[in-house]
C-alpha positions in Angstrom: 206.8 -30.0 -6.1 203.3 -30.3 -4.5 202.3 -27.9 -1.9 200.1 -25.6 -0.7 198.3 -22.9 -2.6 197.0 -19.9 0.4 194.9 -17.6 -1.4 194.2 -14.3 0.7 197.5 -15.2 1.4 198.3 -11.4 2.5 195.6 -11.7 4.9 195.8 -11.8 8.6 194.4 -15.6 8.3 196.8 -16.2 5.3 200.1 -14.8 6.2 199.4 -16.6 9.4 199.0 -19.8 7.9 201.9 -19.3 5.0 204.0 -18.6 8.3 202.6 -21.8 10.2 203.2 -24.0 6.8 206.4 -22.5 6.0 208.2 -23.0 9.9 207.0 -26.7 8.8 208.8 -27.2 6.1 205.6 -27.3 3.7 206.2 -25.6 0.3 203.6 -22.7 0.3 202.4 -20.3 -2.2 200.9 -17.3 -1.3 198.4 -16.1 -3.4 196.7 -12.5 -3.2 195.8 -9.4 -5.7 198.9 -7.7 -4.4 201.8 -10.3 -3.4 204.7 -9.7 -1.5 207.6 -8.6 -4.1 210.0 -9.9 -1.2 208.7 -13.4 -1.1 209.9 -15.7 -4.4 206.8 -17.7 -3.6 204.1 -14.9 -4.1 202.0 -15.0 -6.7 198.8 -12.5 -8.3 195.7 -14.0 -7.9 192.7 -12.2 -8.4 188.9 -13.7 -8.1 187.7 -11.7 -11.0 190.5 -12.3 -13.0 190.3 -16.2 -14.4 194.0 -15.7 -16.3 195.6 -15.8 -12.3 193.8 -19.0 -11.2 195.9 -21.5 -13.2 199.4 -20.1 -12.6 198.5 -19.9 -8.9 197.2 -23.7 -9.0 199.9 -25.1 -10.9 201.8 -27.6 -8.8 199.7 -27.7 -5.6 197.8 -30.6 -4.5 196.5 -28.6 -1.6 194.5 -25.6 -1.5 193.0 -22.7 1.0 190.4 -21.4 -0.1 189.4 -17.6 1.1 186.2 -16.5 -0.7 185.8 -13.3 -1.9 185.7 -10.7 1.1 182.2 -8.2 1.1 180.4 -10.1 -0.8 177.0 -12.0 -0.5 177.0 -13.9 -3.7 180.5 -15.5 -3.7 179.7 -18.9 -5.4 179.5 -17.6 -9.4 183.4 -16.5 -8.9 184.4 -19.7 -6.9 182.6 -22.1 -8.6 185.1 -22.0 -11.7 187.6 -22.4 -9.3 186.9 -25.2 -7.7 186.2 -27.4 -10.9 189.6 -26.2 -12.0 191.1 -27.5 -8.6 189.2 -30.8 -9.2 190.9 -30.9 -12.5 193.7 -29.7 -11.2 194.3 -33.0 -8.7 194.0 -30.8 -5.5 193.6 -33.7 -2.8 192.8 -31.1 -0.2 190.6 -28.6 0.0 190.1 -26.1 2.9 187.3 -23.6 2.8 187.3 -20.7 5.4 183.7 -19.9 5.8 181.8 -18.3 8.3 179.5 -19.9 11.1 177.2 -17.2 10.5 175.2 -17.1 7.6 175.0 -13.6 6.0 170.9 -12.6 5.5 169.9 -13.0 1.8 173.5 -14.8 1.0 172.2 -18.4 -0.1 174.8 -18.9 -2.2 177.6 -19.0 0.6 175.5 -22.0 2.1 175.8 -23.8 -1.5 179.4 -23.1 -2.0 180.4 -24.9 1.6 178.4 -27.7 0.1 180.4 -27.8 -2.8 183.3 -27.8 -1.3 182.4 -30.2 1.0 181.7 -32.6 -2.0 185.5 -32.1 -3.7 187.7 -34.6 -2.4 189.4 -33.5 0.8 187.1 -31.1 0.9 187.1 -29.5 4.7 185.0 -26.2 5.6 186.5 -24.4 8.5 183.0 -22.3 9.5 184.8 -19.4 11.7 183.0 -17.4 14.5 183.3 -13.5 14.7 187.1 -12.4 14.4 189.3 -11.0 17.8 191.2 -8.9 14.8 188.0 -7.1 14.1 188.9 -4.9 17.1 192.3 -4.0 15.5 192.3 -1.5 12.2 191.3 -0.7 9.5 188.1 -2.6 11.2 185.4 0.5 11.7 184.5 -1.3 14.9 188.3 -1.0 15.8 188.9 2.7 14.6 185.7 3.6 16.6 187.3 2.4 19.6 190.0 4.1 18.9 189.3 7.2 18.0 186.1 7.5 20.8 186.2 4.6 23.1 183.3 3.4 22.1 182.1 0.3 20.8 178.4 0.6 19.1 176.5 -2.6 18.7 172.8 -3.2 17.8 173.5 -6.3 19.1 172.8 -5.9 22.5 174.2 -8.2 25.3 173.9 -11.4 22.9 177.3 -13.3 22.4 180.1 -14.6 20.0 182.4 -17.2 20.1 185.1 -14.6 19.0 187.9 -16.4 18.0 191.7 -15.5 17.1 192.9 -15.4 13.8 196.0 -17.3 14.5 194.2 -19.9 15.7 191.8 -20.5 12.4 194.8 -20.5 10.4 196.7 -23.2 12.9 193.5 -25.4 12.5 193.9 -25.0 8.4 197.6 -25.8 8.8 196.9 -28.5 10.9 194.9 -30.2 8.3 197.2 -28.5 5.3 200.1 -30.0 6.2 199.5 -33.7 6.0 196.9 -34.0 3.0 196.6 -37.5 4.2 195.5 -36.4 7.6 192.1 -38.0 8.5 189.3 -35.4 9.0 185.7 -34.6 8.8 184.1 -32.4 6.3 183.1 -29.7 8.5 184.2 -28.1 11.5 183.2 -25.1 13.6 186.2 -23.2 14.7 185.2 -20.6 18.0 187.5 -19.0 20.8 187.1 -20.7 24.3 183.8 -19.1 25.4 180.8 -16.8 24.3 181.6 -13.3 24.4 179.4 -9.6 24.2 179.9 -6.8 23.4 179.7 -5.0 26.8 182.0 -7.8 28.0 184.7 -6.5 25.7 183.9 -3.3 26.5 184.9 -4.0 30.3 187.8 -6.4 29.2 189.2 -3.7 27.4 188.9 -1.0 29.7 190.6 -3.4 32.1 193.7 -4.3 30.1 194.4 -1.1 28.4 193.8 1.3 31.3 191.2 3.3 28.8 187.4 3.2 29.3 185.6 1.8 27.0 181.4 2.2 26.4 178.9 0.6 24.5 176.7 2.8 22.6 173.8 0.5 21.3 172.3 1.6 18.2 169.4 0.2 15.7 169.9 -2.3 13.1 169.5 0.8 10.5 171.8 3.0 12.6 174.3 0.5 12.5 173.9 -0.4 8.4 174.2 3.0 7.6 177.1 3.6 10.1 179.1 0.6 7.8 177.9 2.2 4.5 179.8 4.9 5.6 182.5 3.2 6.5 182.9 2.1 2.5 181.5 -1.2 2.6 179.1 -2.1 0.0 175.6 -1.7 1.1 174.2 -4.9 0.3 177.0 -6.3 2.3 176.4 -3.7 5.3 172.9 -4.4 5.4 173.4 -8.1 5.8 176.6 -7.5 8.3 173.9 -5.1 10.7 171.3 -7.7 10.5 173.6 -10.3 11.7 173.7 -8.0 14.8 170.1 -9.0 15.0 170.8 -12.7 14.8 173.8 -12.0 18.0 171.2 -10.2 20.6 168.7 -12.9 19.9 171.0 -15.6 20.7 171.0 -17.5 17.4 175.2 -17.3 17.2 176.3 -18.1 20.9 178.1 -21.4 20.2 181.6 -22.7 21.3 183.3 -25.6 20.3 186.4 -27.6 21.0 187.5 -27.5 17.4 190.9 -25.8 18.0 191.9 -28.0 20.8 190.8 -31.0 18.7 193.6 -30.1 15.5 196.2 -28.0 17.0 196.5 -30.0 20.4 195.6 -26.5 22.4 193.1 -24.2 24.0 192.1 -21.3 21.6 193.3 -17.6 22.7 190.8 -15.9 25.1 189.7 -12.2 24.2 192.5 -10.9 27.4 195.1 -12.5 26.0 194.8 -10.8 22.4 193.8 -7.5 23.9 197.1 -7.8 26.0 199.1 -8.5 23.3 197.6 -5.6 21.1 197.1 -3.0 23.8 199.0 -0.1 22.0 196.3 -0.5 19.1 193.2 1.4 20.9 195.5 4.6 21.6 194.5 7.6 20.5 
């Protein structure tokens, strides 16, 4: 039966959307390197592992597409995949990529125009995550753990922007592969967004002050080295802290209201909901 393939599907994007396509009757398959053993429509897929791609494909007409995470040079491990999805019949593509463009990362920029050239092809280009407060996030466990949020990105904004409501835009256009839409869409919470104003937003709804500490661009690469992340991905992460306080990412857009038929979450209403999270 067609459906939907979700890969990342154990996400916090992808079990979002497998629960938004599932309450709508759409028959989804959740794809990740460790599925569910619970759910009969899990299923192993692995991007460096070409044996999982055609199993997970099998049947779907319509696919999400999550890119391998920490990386800057996605495209030679996607690019297999989408020709096999071509070939496949997929009729709908949907790309989560990211409105910022990593530092030294040209070949995320060629993937979205690939994707953009499959038929159905639709790039969702996300601004920063709300869920990169929550854990394992280091900016989260920093909070956390010293009530502190350290930025070299100064008092330049984001258009931070809920999960949940990337993966209701994807479902919106998932659902229905016959649903008319445009190639590209830039997907942002309601309004711009610093880091010292989350710093007060959080103090204000958890009852816990919160600071800013603001570091370097270096201070803050080697803080995410040491976090685990791979340091050609942590330099590029710290120098889009750069791009932020210069202004080059403060961008909102109606995007969310335009497929789901409502406003995007505001940065108080997610910290409400997730207050317990920056206990000690």
């Amino acid at each position: 039966m067609p459906g939907v393939l979700v890969t990342g599907g154990t996400g916090r994007t992808g079990k979002a959307l497998v629960r938004e396509l599932r309450a709508a009757g759409v028959p989804t398959r959740a794809a990740s390197r460790n599925p569910d053993a619970a759910d009969p429509d899990a299923i192993r897929f692995d991007w460096h592992d070409p044996a999982t791609h055609g199993p997970a494909l099998d049947g779907r007409d319509r696919v999400f597409l999550l890119p391998p995470v920490e990386s800057v040079d996605p495209l030679p491990l996607v690019e297999p995949f989408l020709r096999r999805a071509r070939r496949a019949g997929v009729r709908r593509l949907v790309l989560l990529g990211s409105a910022i463009v990593l530092p030294h990362a040209p070949s995320a920029v060629e993937m979205a125009a690939q994707v953009r050239a499959q038929p159905g092809g639709v790039v969702l280009r996300a601004s920063g995550f709300m869920q990169n407060f929550l854990r394992p996030h280091p900016l989260a466990d920093r909070v956390r753990r010293h009530g502190e949020i350290r930025t070299a990105a100064g008092d330049g904004r984001l258009g931070w922007v809920d999960a949940r409501d990337v993966a209701a835009s994807a479902a919106a256009l998932l659902a229905d592969p016959g649903v008319h839409a445009r190639s590209d869409y830039l997907i942002t919470g309601p309004q711009g967004m610093s880091y010292p104003e989350a710093a007060r937003i959080l103090t204000a709804r958890t009852g816990r002050r919160v600071r800013v500490e603001r570091v370097t661009e270096r201070e803050q690469a080697a803080a995410y080295r040491a976090s685990g992340m791979p340091a050609e991905f942590a330099d590029a992460l710290a120098a889009v802290e750069r791009g932020i306080a210069e202004g080059r990412e403060d961008r909102v857009s109606t995007a969310v209201r335009e497929l789901t038929g409502r406003p995007p979450r505001a940065f108080a209403e997610f910290v409400s909901a997730h207050a317990h999270e920056w206990t000690p």
